[in-house]
N, C-alpha and C positions, 0 to 999 in steps of 0.2 A: 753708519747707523745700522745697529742690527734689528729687522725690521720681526715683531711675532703677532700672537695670531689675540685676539680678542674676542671672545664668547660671552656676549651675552644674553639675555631673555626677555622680549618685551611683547606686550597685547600688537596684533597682528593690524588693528585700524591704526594704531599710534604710528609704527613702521612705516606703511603706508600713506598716511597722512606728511607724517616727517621727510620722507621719500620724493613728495610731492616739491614740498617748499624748496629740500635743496638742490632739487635740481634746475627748477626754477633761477635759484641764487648762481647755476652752474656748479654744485658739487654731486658729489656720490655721497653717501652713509659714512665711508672712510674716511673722507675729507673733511665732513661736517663732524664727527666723534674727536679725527685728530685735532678739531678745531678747539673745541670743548675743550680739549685735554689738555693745550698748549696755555688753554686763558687758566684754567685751575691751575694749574702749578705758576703764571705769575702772578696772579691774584692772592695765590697761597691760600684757596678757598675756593666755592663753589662762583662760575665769575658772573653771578647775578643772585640779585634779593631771592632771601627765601624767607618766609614770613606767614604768620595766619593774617587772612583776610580784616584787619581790625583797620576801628572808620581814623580820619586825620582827625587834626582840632576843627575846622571848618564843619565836617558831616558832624563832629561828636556836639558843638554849639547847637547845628540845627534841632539835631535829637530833644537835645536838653529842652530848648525851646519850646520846640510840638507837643513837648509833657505840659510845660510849665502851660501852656493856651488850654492845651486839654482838660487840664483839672480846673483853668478857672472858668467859673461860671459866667464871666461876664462878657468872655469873648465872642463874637457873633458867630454863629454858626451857617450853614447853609446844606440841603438834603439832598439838593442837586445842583449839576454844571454848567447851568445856564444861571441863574440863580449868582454863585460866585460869579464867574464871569461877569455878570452886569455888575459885580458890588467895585470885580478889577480895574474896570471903564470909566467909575466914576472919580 
């Protein structure tokens, strides 16, 4: 294995921070990047979810819900946490 050199650029907390965990785990920077590198090429991809923050079906039901109570008029409401809370109890 012919072994070269890697250069790259990153915010100096990140480094530090990242530095933190693997040594923690018993690696160096080297070990943890070789490690990266080894899951991307069998993965044949990045070897973990990349994705925008977007809700499952479970949050996106809730959402839907909290609209559908909000606009009706007939649901009970309450101005304060004491208030819910006793309506929770009963």
């Amino acid at each position: 294995m012919e072994a070269v050199n890697l250069n790259i650029r990153t915010d100096k907390n990140i480094k530090e921070t990242a530095e933190k965990i693997f040594n923690e785990l018993g690696f160096n920077m080297t070990t943890a990047i070789n490690i990266f590198l080894r899951q991307a090429i069998r993965t044949n991809g990045l070897p973990f979810e990349v994705c925008l923050d977007t809700p499952n079906e479970v949050t996106l039901s809730a959402i839907a819900e909290g609209r559908k109570m909000a606009a009706d008029p007939n649901v009970k409401r309450y101005t304060n946490m004491a208030d819910l809370r006793k309506a929770l109890e009963e």
